[in-house]
Backbone as numpy.savetxt, mean C-alpha at the origin, in Angstrom:
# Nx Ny Nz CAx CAy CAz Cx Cy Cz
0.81 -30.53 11.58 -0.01 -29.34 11.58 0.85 -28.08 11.58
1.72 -28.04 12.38 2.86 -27.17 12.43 3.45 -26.55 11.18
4.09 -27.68 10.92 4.92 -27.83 9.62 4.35 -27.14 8.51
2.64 -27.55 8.47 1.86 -27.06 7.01 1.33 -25.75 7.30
1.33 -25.30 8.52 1.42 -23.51 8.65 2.21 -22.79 8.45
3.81 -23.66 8.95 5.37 -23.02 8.14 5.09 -22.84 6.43
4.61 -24.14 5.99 4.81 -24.34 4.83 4.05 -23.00 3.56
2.30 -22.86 4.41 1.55 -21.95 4.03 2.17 -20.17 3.81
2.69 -20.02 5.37 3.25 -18.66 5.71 4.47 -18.49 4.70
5.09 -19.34 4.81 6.48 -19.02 3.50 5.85 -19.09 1.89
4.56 -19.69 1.62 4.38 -19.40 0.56 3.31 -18.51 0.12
2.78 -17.55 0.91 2.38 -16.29 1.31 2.92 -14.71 1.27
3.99 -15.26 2.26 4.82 -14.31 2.37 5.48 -13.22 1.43
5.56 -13.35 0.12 6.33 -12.46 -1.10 5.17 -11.50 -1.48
3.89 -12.49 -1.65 2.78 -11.48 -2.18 2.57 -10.92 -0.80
2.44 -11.07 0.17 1.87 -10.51 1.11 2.17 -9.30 1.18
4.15 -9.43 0.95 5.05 -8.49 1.16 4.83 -7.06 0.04
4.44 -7.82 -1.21 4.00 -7.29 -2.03 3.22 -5.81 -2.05
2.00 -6.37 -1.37 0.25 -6.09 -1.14 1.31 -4.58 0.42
1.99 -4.98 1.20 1.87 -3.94 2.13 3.30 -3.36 1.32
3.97 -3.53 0.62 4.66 -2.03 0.05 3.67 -1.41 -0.69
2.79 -1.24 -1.69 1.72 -1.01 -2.19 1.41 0.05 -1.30
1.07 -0.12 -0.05 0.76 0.84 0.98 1.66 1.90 1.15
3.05 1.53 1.18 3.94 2.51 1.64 3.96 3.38 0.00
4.10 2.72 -0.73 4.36 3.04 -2.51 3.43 4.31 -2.08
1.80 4.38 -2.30 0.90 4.90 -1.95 1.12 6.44 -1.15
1.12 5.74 -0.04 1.89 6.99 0.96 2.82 7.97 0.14
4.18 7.42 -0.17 4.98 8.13 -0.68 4.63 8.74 -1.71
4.04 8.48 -2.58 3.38 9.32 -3.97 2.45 10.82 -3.25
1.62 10.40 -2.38 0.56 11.44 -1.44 1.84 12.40 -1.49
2.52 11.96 -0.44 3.29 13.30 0.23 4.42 13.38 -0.66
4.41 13.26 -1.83 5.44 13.94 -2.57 4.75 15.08 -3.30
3.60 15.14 -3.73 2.91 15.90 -4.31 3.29 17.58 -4.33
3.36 17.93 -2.83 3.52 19.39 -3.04 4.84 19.25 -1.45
5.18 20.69 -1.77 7.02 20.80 -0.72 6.05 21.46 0.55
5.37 22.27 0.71 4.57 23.14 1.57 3.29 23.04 1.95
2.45 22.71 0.83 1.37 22.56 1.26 0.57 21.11 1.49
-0.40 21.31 2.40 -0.92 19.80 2.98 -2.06 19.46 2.42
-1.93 18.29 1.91 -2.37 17.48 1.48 -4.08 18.05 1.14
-4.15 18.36 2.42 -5.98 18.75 2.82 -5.60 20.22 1.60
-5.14 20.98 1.53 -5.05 22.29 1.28 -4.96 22.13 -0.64
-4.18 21.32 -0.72 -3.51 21.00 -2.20 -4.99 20.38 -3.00
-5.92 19.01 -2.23 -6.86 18.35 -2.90 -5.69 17.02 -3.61
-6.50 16.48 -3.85 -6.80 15.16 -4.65 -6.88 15.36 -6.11
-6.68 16.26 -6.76 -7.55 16.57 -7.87 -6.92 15.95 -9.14
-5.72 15.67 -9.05 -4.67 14.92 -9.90 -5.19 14.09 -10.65
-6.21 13.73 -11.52 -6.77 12.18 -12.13 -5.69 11.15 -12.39
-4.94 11.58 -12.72 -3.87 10.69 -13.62 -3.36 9.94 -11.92
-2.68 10.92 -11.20 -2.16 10.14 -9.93 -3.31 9.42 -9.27
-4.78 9.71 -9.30 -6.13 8.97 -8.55 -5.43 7.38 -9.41
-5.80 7.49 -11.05 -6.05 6.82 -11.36 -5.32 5.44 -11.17
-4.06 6.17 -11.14 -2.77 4.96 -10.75 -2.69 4.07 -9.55
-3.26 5.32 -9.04 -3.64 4.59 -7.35 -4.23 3.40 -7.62
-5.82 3.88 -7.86 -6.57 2.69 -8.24 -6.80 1.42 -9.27
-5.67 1.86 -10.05 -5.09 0.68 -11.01 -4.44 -0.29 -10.25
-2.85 0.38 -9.45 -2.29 -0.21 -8.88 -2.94 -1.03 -7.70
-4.27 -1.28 -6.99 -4.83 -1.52 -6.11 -5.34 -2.59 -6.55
-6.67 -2.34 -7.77 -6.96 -2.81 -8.36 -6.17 -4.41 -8.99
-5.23 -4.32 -9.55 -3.73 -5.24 -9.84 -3.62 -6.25 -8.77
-3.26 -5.64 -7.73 -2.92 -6.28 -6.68 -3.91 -7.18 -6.33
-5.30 -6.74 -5.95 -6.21 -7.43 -5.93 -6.54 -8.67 -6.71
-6.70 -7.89 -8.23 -6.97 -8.89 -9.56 -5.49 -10.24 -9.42
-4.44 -10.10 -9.19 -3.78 -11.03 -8.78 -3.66 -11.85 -7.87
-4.51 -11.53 -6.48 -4.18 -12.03 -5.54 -6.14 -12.60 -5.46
-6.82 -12.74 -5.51 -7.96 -13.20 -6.11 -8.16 -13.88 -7.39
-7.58 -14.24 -8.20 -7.99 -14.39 -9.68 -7.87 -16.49 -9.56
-8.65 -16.81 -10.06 -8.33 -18.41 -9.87 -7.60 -18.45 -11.16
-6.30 -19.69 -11.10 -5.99 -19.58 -11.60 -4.44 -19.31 -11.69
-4.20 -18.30 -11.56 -2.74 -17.22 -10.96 -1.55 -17.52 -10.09
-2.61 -18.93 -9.21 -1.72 -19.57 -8.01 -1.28 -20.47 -8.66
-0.90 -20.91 -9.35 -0.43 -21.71 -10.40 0.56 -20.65 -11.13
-0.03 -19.80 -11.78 0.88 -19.38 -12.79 2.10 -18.55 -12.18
1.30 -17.93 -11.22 2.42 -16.92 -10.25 2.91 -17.33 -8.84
2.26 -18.67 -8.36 2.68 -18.87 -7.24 2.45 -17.76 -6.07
1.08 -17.07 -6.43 0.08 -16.04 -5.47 -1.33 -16.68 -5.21
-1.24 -16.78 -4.01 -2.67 -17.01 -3.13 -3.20 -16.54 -2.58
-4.98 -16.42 -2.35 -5.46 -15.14 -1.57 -5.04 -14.93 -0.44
-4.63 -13.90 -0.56 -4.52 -13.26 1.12 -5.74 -12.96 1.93
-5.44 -13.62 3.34 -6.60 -13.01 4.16 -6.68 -12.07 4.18
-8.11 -11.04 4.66 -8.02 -9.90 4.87 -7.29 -9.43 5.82
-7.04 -10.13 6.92 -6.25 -9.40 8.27 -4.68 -9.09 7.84
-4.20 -9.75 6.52 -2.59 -9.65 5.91 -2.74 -8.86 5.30
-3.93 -7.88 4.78 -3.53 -6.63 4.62 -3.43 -5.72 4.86
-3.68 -5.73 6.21 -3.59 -4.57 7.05 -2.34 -4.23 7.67
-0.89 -5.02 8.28 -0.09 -4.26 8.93 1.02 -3.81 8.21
0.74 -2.90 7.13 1.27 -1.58 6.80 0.94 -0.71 6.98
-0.57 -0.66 7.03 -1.37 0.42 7.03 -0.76 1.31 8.24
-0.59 1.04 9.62 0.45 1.70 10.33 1.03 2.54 9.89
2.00 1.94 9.33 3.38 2.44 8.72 3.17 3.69 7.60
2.10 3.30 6.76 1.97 4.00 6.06 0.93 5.14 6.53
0.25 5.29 7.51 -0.21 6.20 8.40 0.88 7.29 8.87
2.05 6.43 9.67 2.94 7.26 10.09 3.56 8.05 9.15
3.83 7.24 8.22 5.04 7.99 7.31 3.86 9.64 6.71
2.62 9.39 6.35 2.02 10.76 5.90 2.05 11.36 7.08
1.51 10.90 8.83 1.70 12.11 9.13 2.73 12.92 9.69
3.92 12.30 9.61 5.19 12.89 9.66 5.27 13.76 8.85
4.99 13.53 7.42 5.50 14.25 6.58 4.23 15.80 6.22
3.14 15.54 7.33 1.78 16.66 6.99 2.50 17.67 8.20
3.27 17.01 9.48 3.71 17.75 10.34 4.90 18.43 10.29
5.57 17.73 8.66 6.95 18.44 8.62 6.35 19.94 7.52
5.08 19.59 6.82 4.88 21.10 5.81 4.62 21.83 6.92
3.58 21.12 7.93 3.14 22.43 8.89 4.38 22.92 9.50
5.36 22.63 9.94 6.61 23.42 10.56 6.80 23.92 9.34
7.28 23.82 8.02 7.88 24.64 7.16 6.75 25.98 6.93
5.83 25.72 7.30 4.44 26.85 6.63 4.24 27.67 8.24
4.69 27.61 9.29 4.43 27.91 10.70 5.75 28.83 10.57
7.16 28.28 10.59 7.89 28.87 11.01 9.18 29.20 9.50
């Protein structure tokens, strides 16, 4: 029983790894957008960057769902709870970087 949870988790693990840079990828695109202004102030309005977002999401998904794929790519669905611990990370990293415009726009 052991063994075939090792066995599962190591063959998980790449897409998983995958699915939470995606998150950070994400993040980093947000706060590169503008040097000063925040995020809230700037908008969303970018289509082309929306759209990538949601391509790239989209992808991830369509790969990691698709029957089929686990075969060709050696990707299996991920639970939902494996996609969540980046989200953290990628929390932190924007609001570091919403608290570093507000010091540059404050002082």
């Amino acid at each position: 029983m052991v063994v075939h949870r090792q066995e599962d988790s190591r063959v998980h693990m790449p897409f998983c790894l995958l699915c939470q840079y995606r998150y950070c990828a994400v993040a980093d695109v947000i706060i590169c957008k503008t040097r000063k202004l925040s995020v809230f102030t700037q908008g969303m309005n970018n289509w082309v960057l929306n759209t990538g977002i949601m391509f790239e999401t989209a992808l991830a998904a369509f790969m990691c769902y698709t029957p089929g794929l686990d075969k060709a790519l050696r990707v299996y669905p991920l639970r939902f709870w494996w996609w969540l611990p980046a989200l953290p990370f990628s929390l932190i990293i924007w609001l570091y970087d919403e608290g570093r415009r507000w010091l540059l726009r404050k002082y």
